[in-house]
Backbone as a chain_set.jsonl record, in Angstrom:
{"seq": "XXXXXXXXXXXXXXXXXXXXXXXXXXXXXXXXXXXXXXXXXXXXXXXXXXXXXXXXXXXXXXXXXXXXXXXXXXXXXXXXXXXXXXXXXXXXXXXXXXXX", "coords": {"N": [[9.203, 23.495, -10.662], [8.833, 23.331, -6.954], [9.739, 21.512, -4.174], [8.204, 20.746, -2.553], [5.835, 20.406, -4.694], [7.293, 18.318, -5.984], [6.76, 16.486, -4.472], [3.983, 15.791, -3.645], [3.184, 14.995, -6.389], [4.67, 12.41, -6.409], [3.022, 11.672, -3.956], [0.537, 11.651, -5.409], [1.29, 9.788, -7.286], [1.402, 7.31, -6.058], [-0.822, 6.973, -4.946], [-2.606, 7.316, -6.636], [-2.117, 4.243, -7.685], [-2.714, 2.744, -5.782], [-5.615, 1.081, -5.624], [-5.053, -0.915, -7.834], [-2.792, -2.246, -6.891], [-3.989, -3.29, -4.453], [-5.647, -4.774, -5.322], [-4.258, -6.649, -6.904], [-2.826, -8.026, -4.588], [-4.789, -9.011, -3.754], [-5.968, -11.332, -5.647], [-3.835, -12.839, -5.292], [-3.888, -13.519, -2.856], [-6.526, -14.833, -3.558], [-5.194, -16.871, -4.708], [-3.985, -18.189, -3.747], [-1.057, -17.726, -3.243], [1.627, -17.009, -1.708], [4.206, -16.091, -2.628], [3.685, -14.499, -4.506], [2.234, -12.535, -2.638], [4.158, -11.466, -0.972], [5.685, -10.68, -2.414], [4.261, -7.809, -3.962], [3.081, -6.605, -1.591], [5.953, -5.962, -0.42], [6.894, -4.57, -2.166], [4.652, -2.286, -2.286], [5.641, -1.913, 0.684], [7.992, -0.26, 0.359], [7.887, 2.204, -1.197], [5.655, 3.11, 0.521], [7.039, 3.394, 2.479], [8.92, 5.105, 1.809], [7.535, 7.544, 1.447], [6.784, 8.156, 3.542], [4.203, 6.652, 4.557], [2.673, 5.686, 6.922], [0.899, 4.436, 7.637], [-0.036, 2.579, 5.858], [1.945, 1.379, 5.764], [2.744, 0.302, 7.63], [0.476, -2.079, 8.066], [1.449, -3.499, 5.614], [3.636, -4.001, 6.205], [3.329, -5.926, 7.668], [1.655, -7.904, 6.364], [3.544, -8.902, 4.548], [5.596, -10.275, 5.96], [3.74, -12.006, 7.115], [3.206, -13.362, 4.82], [5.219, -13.95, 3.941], [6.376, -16.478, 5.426], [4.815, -18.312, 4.501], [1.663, -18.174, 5.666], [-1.082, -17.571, 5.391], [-3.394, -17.676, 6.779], [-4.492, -15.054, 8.312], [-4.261, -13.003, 6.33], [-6.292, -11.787, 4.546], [-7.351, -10.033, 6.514], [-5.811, -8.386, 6.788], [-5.354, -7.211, 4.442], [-7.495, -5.989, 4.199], [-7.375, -3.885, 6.162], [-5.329, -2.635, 4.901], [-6.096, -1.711, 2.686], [-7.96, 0.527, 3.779], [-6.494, 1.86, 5.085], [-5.213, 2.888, 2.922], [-7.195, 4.256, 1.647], [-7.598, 6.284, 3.612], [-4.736, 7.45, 3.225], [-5.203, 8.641, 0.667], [-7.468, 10.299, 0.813], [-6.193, 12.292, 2.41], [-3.983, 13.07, 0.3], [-5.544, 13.912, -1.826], [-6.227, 16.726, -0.065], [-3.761, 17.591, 0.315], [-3.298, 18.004, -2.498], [-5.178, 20.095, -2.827], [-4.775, 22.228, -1.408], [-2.274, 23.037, -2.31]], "CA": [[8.41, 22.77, -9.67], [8.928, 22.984, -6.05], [10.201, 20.31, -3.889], [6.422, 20.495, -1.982], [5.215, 20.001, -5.7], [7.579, 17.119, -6.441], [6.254, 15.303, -3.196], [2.637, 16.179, -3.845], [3.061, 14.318, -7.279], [4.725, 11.447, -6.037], [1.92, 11.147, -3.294], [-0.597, 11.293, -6.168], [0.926, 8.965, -8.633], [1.391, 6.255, -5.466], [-2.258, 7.042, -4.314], [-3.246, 6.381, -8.29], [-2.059, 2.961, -8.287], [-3.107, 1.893, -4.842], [-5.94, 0.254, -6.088], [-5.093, -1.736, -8.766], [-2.004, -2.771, -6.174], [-4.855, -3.869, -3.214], [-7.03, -5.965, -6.289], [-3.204, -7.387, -7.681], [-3.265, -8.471, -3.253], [-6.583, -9.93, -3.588], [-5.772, -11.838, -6.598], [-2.281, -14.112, -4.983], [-4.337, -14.074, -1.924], [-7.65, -15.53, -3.791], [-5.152, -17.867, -5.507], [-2.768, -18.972, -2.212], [0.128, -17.386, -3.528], [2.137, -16.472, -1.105], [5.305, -15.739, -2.74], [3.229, -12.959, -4.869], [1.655, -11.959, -1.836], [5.192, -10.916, -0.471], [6.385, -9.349, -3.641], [3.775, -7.1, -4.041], [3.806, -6.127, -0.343], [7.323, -5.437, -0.655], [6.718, -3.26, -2.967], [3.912, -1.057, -1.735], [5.753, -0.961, 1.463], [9.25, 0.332, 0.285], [7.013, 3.014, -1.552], [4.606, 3.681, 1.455], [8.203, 3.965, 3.093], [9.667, 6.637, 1.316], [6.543, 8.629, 1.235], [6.273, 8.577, 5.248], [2.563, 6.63, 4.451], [2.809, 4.859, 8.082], [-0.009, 3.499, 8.156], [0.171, 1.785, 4.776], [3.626, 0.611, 5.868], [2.563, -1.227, 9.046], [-0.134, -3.15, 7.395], [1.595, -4.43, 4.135], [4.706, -4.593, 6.689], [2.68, -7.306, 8.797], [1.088, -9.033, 5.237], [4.821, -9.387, 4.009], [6.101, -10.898, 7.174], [3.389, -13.637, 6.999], [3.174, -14.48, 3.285], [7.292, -14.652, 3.755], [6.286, -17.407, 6.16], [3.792, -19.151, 3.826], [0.955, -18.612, 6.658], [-1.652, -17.328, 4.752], [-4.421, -17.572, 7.19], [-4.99, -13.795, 8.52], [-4.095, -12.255, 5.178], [-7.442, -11.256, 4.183], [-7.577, -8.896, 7.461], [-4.617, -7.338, 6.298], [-5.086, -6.562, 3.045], [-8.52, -5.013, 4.311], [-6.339, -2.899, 6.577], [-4.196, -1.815, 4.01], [-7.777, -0.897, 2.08], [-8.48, 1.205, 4.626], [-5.377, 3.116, 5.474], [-5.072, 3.716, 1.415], [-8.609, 5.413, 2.074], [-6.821, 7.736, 4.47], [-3.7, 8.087, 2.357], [-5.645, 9.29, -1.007], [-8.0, 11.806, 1.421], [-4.573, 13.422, 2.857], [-2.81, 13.757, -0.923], [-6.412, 15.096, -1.934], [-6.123, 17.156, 0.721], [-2.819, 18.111, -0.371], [-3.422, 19.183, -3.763], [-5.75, 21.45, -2.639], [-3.632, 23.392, -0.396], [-0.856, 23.565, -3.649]], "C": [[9.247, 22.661, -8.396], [8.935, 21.495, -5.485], [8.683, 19.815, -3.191], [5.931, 19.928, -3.269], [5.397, 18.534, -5.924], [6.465, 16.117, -5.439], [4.963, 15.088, -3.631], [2.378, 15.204, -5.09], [3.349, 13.482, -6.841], [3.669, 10.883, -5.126], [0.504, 10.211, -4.258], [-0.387, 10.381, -6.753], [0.679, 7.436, -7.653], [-0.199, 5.918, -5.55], [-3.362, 6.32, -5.545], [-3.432, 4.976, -8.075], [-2.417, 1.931, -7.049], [-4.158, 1.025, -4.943], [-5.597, -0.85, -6.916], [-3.81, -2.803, -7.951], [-2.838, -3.704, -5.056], [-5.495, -4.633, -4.321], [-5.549, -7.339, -6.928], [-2.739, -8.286, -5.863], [-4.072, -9.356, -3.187], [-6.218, -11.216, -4.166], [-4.804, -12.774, -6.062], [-3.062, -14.388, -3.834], [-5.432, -15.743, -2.132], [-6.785, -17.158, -4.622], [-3.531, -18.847, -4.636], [-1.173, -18.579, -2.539], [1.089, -16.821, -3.317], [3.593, -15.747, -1.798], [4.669, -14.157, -3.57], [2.931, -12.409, -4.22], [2.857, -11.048, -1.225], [6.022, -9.87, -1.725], [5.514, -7.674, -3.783], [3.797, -5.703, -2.781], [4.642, -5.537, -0.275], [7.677, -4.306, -1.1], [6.159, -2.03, -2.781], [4.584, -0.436, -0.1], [7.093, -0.083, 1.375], [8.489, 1.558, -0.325], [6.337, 3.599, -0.614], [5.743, 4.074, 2.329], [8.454, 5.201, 3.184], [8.609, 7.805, 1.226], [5.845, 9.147, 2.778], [4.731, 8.148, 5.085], [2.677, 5.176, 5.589], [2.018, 3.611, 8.207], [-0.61, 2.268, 7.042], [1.334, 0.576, 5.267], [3.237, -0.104, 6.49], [1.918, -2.127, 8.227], [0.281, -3.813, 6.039], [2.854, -4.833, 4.794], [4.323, -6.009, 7.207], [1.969, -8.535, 7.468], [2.327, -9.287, 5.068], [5.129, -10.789, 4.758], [4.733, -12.648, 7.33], [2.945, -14.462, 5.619], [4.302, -14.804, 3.149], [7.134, -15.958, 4.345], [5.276, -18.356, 5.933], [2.499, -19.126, 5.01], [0.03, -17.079, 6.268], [-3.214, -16.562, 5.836], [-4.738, -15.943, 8.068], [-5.084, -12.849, 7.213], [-4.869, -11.519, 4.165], [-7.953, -9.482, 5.047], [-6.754, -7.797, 6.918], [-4.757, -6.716, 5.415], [-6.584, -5.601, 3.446], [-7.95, -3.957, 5.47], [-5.77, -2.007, 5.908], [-5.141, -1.152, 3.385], [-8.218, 0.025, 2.329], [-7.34, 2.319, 4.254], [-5.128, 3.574, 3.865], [-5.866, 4.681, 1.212], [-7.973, 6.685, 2.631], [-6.091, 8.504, 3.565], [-4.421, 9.402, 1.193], [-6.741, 10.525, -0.116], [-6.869, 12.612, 1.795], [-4.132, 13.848, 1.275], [-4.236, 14.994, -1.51], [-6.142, 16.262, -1.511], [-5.029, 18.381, 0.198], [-2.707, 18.963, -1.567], [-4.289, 20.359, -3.654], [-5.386, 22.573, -2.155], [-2.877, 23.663, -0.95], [-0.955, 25.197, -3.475]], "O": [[10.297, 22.024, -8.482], [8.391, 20.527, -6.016], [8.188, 18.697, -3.331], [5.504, 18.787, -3.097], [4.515, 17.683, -6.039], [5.632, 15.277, -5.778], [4.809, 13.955, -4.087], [1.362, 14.521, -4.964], [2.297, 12.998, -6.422], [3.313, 9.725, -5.343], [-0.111, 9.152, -4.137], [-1.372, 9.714, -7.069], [0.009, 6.52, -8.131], [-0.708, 4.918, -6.055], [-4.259, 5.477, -5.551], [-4.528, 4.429, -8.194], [-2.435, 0.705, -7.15], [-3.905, -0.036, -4.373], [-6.017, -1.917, -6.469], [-3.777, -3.991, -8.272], [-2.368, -4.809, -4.786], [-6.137, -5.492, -3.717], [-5.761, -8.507, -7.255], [-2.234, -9.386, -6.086], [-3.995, -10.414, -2.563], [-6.121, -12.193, -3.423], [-5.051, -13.872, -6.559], [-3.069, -15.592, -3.581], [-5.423, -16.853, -1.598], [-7.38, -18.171, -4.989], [-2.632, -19.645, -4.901], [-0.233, -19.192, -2.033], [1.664, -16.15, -4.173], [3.942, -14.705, -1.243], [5.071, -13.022, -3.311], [3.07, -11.243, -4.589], [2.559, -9.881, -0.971], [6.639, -8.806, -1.766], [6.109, -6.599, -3.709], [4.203, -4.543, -2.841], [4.435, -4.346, -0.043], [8.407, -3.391, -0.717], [6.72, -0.949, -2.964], [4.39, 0.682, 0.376], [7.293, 0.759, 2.25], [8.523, 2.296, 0.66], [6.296, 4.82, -0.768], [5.553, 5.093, 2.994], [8.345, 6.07, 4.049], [8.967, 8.944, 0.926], [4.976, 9.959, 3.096], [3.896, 9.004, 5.377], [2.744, 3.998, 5.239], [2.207, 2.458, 8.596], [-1.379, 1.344, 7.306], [1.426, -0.643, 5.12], [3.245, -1.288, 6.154], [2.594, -2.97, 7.638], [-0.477, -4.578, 5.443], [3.403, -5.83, 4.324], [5.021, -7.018, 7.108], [1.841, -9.744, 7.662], [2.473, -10.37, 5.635], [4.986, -11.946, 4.363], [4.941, -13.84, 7.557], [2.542, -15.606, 5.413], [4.648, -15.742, 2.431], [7.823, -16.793, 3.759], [4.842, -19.11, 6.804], [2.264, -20.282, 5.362], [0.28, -15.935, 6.646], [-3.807, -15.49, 5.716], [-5.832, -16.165, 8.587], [-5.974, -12.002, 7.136], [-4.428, -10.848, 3.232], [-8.484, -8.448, 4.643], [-7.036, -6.621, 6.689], [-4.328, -5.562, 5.404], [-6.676, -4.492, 2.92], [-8.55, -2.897, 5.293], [-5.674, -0.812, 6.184], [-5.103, 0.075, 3.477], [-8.89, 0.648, 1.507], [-7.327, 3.254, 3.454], [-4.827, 4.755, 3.697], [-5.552, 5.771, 0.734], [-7.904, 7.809, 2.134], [-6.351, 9.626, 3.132], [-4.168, 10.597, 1.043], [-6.693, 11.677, -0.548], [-6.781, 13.738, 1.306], [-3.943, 15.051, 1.091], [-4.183, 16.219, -1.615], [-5.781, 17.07, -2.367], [-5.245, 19.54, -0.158], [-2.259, 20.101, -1.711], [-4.143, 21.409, -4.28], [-5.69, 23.716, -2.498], [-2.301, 24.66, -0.514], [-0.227, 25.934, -4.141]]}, "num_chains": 1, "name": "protein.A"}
């Protein structure tokens, strides 16, 4: 397996779990829980990091930054941001595997 391949998998397995990551979001949001709200975050964006997924990064960069700061109240926008740009992401890796 090519190093294009490796990437291509890693895209996919992120792209996999981006849901169940944006509903595990929902979930600390729906239940004020900021400190999960920042873990999770954290997580998808050191991941959306390393995978150059920009536009993932900004928006879970900007949810982090205000569930770190217990200030909850936009955090709904965000995570429907991040909703979005995952949309993008998973059409590009599509995208991707097709072109393998």
């Amino acid at each position: 397996m090519g190093k294009r391949e490796r990437v291509a998998k890693l895209c996919q397995k992120f792209a996999e779990r981006l849901p169940e990551d944006l509903e595990e979001l929902k979930r600390f949001h729906q239940a004020g829980d900021a400190e999960g709200l920042t873990r999770v975050a954290h997580r998808i964006k050191g991941t959306a990091a390393n995978l150059s997924a920009e536009e993932i990064q900004s928006a879970v960069h900007r949810l982090e930054e205000m569930a770190r700061g217990e200030d909850l109240s936009d955090a709904m926008s965000l995570i429907v941001a991040t909703e979005q740009a995952s949309e993008h992401f998973r059409a590009e890796v599509g995208s991707l595997a097709v072109n393998l």
